[in-house]
Structures are given as structure tokens and as C-alpha cells.
N, C-alpha and C positions, 0 to 999 in steps of 0.2 A: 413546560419544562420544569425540571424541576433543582432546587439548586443545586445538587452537587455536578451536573451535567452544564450546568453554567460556569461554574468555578473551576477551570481545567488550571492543571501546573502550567503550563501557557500562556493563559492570562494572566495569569496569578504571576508569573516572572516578567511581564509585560508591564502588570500596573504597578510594580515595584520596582521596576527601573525608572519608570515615568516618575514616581515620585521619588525615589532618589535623585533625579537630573532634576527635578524643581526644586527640591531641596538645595544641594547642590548651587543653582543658579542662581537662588536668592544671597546668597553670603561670597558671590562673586565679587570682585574689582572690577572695574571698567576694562581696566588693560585682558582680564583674563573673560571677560565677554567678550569683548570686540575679537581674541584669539578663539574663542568656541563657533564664535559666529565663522568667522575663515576657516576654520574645522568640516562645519555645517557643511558651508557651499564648495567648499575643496573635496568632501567627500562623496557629495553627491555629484559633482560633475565628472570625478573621478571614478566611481562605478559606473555612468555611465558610460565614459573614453571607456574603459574596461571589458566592459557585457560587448558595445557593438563591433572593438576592437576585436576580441575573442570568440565573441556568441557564446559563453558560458559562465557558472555565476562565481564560480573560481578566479575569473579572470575579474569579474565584476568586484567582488572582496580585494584583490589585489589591489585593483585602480583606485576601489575607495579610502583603502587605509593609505595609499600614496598622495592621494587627491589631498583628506585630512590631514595628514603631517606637511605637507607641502602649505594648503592655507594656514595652518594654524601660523609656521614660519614667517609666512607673508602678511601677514595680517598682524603681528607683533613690529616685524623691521618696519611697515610703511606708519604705524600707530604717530601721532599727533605728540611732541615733545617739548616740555620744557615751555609752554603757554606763558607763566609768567614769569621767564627773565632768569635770567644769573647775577649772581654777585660774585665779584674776583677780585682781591687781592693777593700782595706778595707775603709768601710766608719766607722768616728770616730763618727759621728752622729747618725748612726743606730746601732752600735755597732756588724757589723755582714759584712762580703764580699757581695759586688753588682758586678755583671757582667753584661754586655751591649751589646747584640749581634751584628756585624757590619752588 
């Protein structure tokens, strides 16, 4: 083989998404992994309900982009809150208790 038959626009748009998304993953927050991650499994189980609902890959695309927005949602609301504690006092300027999450 020789390389330029190696090197197809293909690949080449493959291993530069790949490294975009590690790029990417490395300067995440927890909160926005733990949502990629629900992204991840929402979308694959979503093209799948899609492909066997449908038998077509149209249908497949649909369920995955549903499946994704659906986890990414779910996997942000059910995320782990507020570990260590709040502080509340009364503010005499608002006329009402403020609490402060640590």
C-alpha cells in the first residue's frame, strides 16, 4: 500500500474528530462528563430502539439524536448535589433567608 491510498478524506475526518473529542474531554467538568456520558448511552440505545423500530438507518439517526438529548437531560437532573452542605442566613436587605451552597 502505498500512502496516499492509506490516507483517504475518511479517515482523515475520522482521526480528527477522534481527536477533537479527546481534546475536548480532557478540559471537561465532571458535571459535563457525567452528561457526555448520558449522551453516549442515550444515543446508542436510541439508534438502536430506532434501526429495529424502523429497519432503516434514517430511523436509526432519529432514535440516536433522541436517545442523546434525552440522556444527556437525564444524566444532568439525576447528577449528585450539593455534597457539602449549605449555609443560610437572613438577609435584612431582601427581606427573606439566602442560602449558599459550599
Amino acid at each position: 500500500m502505498s500512502l496516499p491510498s492509506v490516507i483517504t478524506p475518511r479517515r482523515l475526518a475520522v482521526a480528527s474528530t477522534f481527536a477533537l473529542a479527546l481534546t475536548l474531554g480532557a478540559c471537561a467538568s465532571p458535571r459535563d462528563q457525567r452528561m457526555l456520558d448520558g449522551a453516549l448511552i442515550g444515543g446508542a440505545g436510541g439508534a438502536a430502539v430506532g434501526a429495529i423500530a424502523t429497519g432503516t438507518g434514517g430511523g436509526a439517526v432519529v432514535g440516536g439524536v433522541a436517545g442523546a438529548a434525552a440522556g444527556a437531560v437525564i444524566a444532568d437532573a439525576t447528577r449528585p448535589r450539593h455534597a457539602r452542605g449549605k449555609t443560610c442566613w437572613w438577609s435584612d436587605t431582601l427581606h427573606r433567608r439566602v442560602c449558599r451552597w459550599r
